[in-house]
N, C-alpha and C positions, 0 to 999 in steps of 0.2 A: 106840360110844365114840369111834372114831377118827373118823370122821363125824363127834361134834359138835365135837370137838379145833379140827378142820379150818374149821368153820364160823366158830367165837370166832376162829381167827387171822385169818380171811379179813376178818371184823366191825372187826380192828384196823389193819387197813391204812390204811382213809381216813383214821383218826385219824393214824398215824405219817407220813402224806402232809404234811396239813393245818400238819406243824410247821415247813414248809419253804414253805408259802404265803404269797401277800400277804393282811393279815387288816387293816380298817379298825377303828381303836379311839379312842375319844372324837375322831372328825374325822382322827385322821393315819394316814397307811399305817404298816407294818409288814413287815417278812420275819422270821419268827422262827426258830432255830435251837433243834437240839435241847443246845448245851449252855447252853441261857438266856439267850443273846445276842439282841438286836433291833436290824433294820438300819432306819433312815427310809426311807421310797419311794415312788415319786413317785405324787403325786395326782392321777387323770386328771382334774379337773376344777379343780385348780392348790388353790395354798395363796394367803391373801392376809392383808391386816391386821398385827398383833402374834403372832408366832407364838411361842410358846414347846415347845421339844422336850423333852419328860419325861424325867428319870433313868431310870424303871422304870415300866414297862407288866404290867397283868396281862390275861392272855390262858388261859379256861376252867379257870381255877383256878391257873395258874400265872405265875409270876412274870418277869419278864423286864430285863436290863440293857440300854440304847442305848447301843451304845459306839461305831456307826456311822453317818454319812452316806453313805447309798447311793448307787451313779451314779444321773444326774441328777433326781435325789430332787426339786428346786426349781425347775429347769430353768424358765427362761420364767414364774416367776410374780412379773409385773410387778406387781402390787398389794401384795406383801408390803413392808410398810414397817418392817420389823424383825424378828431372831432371835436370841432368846436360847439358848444351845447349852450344855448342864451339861455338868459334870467328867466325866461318865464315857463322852463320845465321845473315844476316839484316836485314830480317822483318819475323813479324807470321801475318797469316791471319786470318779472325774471326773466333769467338771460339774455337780458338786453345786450351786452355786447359779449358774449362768452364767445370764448376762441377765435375771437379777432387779435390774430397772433401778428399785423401789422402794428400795431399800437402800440407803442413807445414813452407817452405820457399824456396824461388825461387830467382834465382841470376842469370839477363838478361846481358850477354854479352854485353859489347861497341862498338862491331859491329851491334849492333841492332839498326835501326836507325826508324822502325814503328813496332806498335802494335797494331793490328787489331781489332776491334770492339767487343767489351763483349769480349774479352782473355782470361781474368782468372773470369769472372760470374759466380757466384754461388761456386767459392773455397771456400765454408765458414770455415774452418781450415787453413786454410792459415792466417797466424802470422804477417809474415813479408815480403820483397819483396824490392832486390834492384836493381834499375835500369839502365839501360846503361846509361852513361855520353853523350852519342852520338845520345841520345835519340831526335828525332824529332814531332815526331806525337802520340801521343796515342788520339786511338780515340773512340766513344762514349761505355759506357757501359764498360769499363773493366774492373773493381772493383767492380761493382755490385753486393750485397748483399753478398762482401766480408768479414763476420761478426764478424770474427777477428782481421782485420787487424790493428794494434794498429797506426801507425807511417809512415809517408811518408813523403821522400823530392822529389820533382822533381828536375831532372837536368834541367842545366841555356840554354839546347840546346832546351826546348820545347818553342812554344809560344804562344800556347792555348791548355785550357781546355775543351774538348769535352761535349756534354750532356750529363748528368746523370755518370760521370763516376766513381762516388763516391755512387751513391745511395745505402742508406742502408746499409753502413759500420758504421754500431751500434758499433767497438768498438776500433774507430776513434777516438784518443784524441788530435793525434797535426797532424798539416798540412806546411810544410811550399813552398810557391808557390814560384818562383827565380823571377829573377830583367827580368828575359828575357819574359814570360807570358805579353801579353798584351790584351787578351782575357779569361773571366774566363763564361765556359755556363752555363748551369742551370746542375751543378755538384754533388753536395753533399747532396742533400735532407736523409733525414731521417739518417743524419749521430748525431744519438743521445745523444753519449758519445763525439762528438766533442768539444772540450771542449778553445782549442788555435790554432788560423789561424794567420800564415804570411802572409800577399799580400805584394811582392815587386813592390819595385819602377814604374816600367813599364807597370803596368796595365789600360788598360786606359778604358775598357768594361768589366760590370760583369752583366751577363744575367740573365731573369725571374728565381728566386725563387733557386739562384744561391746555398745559403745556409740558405734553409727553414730548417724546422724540425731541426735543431740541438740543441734541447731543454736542454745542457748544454754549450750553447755557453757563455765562461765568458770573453774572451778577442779576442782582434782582432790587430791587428798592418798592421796599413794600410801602406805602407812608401811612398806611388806616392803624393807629395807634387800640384800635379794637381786632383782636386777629379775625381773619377771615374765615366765614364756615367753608373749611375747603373739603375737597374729595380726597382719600389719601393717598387717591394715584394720580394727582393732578401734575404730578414733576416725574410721572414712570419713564424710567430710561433715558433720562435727561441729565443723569448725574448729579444730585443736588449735591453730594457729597464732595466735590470737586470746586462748586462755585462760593459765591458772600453772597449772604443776604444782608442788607441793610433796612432797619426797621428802626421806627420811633426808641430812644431810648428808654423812655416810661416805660415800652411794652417789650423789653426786650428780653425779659425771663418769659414771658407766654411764651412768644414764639420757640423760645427755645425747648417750650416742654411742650408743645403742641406739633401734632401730626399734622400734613407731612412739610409743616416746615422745622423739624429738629433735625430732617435730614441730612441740613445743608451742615456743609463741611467748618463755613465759616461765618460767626456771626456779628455786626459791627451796629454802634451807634451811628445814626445819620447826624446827628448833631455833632458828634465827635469825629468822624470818619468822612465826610464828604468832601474835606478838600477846601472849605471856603475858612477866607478872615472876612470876618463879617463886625464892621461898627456898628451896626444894629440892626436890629429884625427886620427892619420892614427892609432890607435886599433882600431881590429875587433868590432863590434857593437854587444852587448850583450843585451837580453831582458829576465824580469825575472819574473814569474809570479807564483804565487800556488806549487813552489819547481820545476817547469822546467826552466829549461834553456835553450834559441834557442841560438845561435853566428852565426855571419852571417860576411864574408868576410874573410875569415883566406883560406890558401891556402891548396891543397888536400894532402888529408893522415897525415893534422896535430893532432896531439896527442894532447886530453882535458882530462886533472883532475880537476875534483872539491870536495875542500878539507873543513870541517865543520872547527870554530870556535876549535875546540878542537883537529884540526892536522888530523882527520881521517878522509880517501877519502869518499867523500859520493857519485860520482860516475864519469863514465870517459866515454870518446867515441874517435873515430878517423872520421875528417873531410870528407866530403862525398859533390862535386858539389859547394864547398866554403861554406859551413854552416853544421852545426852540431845540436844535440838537445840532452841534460839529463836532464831524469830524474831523478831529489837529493832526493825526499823526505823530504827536510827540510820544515821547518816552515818559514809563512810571519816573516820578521824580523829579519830573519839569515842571518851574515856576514860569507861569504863562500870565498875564498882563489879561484878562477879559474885560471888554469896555462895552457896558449895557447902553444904550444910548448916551447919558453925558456923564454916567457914572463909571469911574473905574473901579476895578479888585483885582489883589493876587489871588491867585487859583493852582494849588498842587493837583498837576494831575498822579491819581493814583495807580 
């Protein structure tokens, strides 16, 4: 009896093995866990095409959740020209998709709440990129040498910016950072085409050579009415000296006597200088600079037109994390028409 006891356990082992293996199902790998979790992983022979990754997998009878990307799950497969990712992954692991240089625009679920180290490194085709509102951690590297990427807003649920997570996104033109960020590390170096950075309110640390190289850096809108403990090579080679900073007007002799923002060549109030007529405080806070427009506090999914002098839209967006950003294209000096869902404003762009 003890004998065949012994046999049936021995018979159950490969199976309790097997729940911890990589198992291929309709095409994509798998790690499965025994409490019904599935992780993505990677395809020795690469993934390519239109890839879509399944909520739930079953595997010999049972059922299984993907609430994971695995490290580098994607790594290197340059033919995949798209991925759709369901609600029920909340975090990718590092380099989950690094140098899938097919990838064009990626759209992170709100159930993603981390993104793992260098992610998307080395996507240099990658455009665009929008990210979960439920977003917690992105951590170092995962942009890097994203050479496309035109446009980022972070949601208000992160609260720092990892190292280098920007490096070498050469075609980085605007940045906006939320009120939530109270930590910025040595992020954006050699982001060349940077051209307009928001820091919200909340920032109270921005680390060594935070936003070096960004050798078109023309304006900056600081809004943390307490100056930031900063590095005093966080603007090395960036030319401060050439762009405006705008900062709360209360604080606006700090900054001026404070390293290394007295660099900048030019310094303005935000209350005075941003370009808005405003009937009363509670409008959204508009900043207007070179024919962009950031707006910053308007609620999600509100609808923005901006309308030229002459009645014609000159461009529009829908509200993303409480702030928005268009590109007009208009000229310093143009009175544009911005209509926040049912409100309107004139708006000089500066």
């Amino acid at each position: 009896m003890k004998k065949q006891i012994l046999l049936f356990l021995l018979m159950l082992l490969p199976m309790v093995a097997s729940a911890d293996d990589t198992v291929e199902i309709n095409g994509m790998f798998f790690s499965l866990s025994s409490n019904g979790k599935a992780t993505v992983e990677n395809n020795p022979n690469y993934y390519s095409g239109n890839v879509t990754i399944p909520e739930k997998v079953k595997y010999q009878g049972k059922e299984y959740t993907v609430n994971t990307i695995g490290e580098q799950a994607f790594v290197n497969c340059r033919d995949m020209t798209s991925v759709t990712i369901p609600n029920s992954v909340t975090s990718f692991r590092g380099w989950s998709f690094a140098n899938c240089t097919g990838l064009t625009s990626v759209t992170i679920p709100n159930s993603v709440e981390i993104i793992g180290a260098a992610s998307f490194s080395g996507c240099k085709n990658l455009v665009s990129i929008t990210l979960s509102e439920n977003l917690m951690d992105i951590r170092e590297y995962v942009f890097r040498n994203c050479s496309s990427l035109k446009s980022l807003t972070i949601p208000n649920s992160v609260t720092m910016l990892s190292e280098l997570t920007f490096e070498n996104c050469s075609s980085l033109t605007s940045i906006v950072i939320p009120n939530s960020v109270t930590t910025i590390g040595k992020s954006f170096v050699g982001c060349t085409n940077l051209a307009t950075i928001t820091i919200g309110s909340s920032v109270r640390k921005i680390d060594l050579q935070s936003f070096a190289s960004c050798t078109k850096m023309k304006t900056v809108y600081c809004l943390s009415k307490d100056v930031p403990s900063t590095s005093a090579d966080a603007f090395q080679d960036s030319n401060p000296q050439n762009a405006t900073l705008y900062v709360p007007a209360s604080s606006l002799n700090d900054y001026k006597t404070t390293v290394p923002w007295s660099y900048f060549g030019t310094f303005k109030a935000l209350d005075e200088s941003a370009g808005i007529e405003t009937p009363h405080s509670a409008l959204p806070m508009i900043l207007g600079q070179g024919g962009l427009l950031t707006i910053q506090g308007v609620a999600e999914g509100t609808h923005i037109s901006i309308y030229g002098a002459n009645g014609m839209l000159a461009g529009e967006t829908v509200s993303r994390n409480g702030c928005a950003t268009v590109n007009t294209n208009l000229q310093p000096g143009s009175v544009t028409i911005t209509k926040i869902g049912d409100r309107s404003m004139k708006v000089v762009v500066k």
